[in-house]
C-alpha positions in Angstrom: 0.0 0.0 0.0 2.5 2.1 0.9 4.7 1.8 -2.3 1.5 2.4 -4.1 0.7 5.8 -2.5 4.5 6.7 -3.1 4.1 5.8 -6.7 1.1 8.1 -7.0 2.7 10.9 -5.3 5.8 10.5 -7.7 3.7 10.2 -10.5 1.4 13.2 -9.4 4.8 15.4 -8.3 6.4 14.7 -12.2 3.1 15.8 -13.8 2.9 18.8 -12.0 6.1 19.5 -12.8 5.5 18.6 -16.5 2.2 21.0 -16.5 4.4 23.9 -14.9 7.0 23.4 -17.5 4.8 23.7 -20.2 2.8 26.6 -19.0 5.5 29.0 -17.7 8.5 28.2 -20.6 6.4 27.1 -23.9 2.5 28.4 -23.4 3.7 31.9 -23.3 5.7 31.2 -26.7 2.9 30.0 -28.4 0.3 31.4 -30.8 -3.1 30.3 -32.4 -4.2 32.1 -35.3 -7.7 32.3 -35.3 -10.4 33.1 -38.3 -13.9 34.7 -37.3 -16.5 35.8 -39.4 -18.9 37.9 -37.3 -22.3 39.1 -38.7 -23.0 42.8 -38.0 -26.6 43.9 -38.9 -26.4 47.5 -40.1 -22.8 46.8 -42.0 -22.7 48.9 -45.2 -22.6 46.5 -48.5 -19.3 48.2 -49.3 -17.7 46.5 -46.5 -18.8 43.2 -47.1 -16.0 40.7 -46.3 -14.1 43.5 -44.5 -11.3 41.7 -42.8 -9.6 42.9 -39.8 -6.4 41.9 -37.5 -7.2 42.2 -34.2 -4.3 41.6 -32.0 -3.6 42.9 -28.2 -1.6 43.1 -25.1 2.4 43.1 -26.9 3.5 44.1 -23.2 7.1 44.9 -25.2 9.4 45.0 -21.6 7.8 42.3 -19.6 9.3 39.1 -18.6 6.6 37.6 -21.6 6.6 40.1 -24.2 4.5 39.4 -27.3 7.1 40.1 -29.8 7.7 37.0 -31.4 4.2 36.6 -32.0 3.1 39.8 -33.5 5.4 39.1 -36.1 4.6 35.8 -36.7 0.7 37.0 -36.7 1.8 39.8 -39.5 1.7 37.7 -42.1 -1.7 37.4 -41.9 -2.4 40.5 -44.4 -5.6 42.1 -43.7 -7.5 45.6 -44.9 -7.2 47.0 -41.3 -5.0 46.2 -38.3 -6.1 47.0 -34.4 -4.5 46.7 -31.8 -6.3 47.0 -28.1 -3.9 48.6 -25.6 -1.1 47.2 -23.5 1.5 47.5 -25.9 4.7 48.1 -23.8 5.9 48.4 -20.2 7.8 51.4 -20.5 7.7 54.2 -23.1 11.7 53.1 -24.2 10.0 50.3 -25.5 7.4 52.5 -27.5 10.1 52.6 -30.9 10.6 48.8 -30.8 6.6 48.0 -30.4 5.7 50.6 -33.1 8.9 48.7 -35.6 6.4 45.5 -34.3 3.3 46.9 -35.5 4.5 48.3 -38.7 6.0 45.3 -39.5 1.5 44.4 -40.7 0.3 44.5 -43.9 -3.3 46.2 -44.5 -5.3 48.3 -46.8 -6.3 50.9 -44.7 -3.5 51.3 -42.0 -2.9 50.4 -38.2 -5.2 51.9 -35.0 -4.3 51.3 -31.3 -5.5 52.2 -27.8 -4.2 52.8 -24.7 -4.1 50.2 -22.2 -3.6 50.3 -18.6 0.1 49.5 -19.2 0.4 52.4 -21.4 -1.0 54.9 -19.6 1.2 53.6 -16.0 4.1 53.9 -18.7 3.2 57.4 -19.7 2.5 58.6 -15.8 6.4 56.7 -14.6 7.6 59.0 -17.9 5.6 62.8 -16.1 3.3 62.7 -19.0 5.6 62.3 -21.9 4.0 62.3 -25.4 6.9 60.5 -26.8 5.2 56.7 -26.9 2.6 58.2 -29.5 5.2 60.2 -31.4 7.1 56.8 -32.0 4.0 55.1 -33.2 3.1 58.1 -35.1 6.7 57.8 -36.7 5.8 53.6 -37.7 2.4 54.6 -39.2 0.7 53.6 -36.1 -2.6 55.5 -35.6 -3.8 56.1 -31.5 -7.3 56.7 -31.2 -7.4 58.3 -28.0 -11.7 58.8 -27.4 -11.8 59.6 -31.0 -13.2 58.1 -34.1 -12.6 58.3 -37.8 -14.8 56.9 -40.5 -13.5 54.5 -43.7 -15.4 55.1 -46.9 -16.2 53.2 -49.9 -18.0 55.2 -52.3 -20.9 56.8 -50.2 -20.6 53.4 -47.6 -19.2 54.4 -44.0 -17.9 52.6 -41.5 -16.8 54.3 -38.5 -13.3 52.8 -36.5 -13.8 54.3 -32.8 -11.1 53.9 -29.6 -11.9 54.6 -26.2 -9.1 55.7 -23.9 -8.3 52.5 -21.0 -11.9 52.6 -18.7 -9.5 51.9 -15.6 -8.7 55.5 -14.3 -11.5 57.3 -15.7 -9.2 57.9 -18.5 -12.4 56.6 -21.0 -15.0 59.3 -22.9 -17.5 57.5 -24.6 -19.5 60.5 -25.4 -16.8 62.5 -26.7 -15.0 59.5 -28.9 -18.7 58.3 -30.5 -19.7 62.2 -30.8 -18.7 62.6 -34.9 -20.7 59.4 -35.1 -24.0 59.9 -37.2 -26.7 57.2 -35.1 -27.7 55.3 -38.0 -24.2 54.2 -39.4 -21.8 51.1 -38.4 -19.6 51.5 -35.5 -16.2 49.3 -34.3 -15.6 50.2 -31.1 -12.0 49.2 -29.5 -12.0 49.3 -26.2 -9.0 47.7 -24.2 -11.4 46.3 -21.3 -14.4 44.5 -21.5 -15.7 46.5 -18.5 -16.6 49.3 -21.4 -20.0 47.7 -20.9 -20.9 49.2 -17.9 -20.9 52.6 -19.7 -21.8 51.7 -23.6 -25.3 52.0 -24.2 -27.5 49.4 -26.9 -26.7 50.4 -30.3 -24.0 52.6 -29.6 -21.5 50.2 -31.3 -22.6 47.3 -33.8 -19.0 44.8 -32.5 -16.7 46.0 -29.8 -13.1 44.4 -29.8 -11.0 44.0 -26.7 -8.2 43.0 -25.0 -6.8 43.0 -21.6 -8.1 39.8 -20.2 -5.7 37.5 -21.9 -8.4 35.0 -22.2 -8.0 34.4 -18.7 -4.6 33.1 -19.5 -5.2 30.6 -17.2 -8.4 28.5 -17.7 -10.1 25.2 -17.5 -11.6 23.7 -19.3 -15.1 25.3 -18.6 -13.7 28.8 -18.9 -11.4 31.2 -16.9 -10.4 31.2 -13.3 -10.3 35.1 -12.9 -11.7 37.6 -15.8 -9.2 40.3 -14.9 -12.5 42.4 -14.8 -14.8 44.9 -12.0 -17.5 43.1 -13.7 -17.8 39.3 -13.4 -18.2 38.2 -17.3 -19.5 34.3 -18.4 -16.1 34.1 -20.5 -13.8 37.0 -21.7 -12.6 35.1 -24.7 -13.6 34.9 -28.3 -16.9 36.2 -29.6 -19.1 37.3 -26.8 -22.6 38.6 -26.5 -22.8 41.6 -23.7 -26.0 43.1 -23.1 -27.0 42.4 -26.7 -23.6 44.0 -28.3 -21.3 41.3 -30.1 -17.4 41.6 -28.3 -14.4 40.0 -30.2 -12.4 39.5 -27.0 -8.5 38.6 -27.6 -6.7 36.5 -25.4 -3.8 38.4 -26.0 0.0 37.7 -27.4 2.3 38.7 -24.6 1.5 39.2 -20.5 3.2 40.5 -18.1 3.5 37.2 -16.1 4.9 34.3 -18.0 2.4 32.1 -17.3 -0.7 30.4 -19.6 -2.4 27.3 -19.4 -5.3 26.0 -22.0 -4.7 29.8 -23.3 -2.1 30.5 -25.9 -1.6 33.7 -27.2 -3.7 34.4 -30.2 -4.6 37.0 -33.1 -8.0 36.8 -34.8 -8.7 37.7 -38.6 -12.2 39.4 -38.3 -14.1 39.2 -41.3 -17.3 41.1 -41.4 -20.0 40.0 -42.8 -23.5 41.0 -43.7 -26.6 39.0 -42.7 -27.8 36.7 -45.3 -31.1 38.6 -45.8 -29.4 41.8 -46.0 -30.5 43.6 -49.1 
């Protein structure tokens, strides 16, 4: 009996072992490169098929920076590329990320957000500007509680980012304000929690980041959201008070660590119902 029970310990302590191996020195190298179409009711005909790359939470500086993921998820060439806050640690890093980002191929250009990342590595540099300027410099786009519209012929689809929701640092009312009520919104939003303040029909798909998936999960879905508001599941395509979310389970952390939660980027393609005229 007792050679059996020290067997099953031994056995128990190696796959332990095995399982923390796995999800602190090759999970956080990984990446899954996902497809999605995702229907959006009022999407002009124009942008039919519209394909965009969402990826998230670089975290350039940490101990398990995205890097060698966003340029593997580059290739994936797409009309638009987003990317939803936490891109570096520090603002020194801001030069590398934005090298990162520009290293994407699209159509219409590259958008990001602040995260709560970015905007502790803007306060530990007094307020410097320079992180944007660097992205600026790549032909990275912030879009910093402001929006912008894309246009085919007389079609419109409007590309809005909310500033990080953490710190009151968000302004829904003054990012969706240019936005006419009857045309198609993207909303990027680094946290989920945007929820509490977005209001049905303000935005037709709202993409996030920030929760790394869960980055770790079971099984039957995350252990913690990373969220004020307690969510079913924070990655994939959601449904949040009616609004679709395309959440992103990130390609970097700041805590090497990930288990049944590899880093990811998602090709959006949207698509218009099937009875859409």
């Amino acid at each position: 009996m007792k050679r059996w029970l020290a067997a099953g310990l031994t056995t128990a302590a190696a796959s332990g072992a095995a399982v923390l191996f796995h999800s602190v020195l090759v999970a956080p190298r990984e990446l899954k490169l996902n497809h999605r179409d995702i229907v959006l009711h009022r999407l002009p005909a124009a942008f039919d098929g519209y394909e965009i790359l969402h990826l998230s939470d670089l975290h350039i500086g940490s101990p398990a920076p995205g890097a060698e993921q966003a340029l593997r998820a580059a290739a994936m060439e797409a009309d638009l590329v987003v990317c939803t806050g936490d891109m570096v640690e520090r603002v020194r890093y801001a030069d590398a990320c934005g090298r990162l980002l520009a290293t994407t191929r699209s159509q219409d250009g590259i958008v990001c957000i602040p995260g709560n990342h970015d905007n502790k590595a803007i306060r530990l540099a007094r307020g410097s500007k320079t992180m944007w300027e660097c992205f600026r410099a790549h032909g990275v786009r912030p879009l910093i509680n402001e929006g912008f519209a894309l246009e085919r012929g007389d079609d419109r689809l409007w590309i809005v980012g909310v500033d990080d929701p953490y710190g009151d640092h968000a302004d829904l009312g003054r990012a969706l304000s240019a936005v006419p009520p009857d045309e198609a919104v993207i909303l990027l939003a680094h946290s989920p929690d945007i929820a509490s303040s977005l209001q049905p029909g303000q935005a037709d798909l709202v993409m996030t980041g920030h929760c790394h998936g869960g980055q770790v999960r079971t099984p039957w879905g995350p252990i913690f959201t990373r969220t004020r508001r307690r969510f079913p599941d924070v990655l994939g395509l959601q449904t949040i008070d009616g609004t679709p979310y395309q959440m992103s389970g990130g390609l970097g952390s700041s805590i090497p660590l990930r288990f049944l939660c590899p880093p990811e980027a998602t090709l959006v393609r949207l698509v218009r119902p099937p009875s859409a005229p």
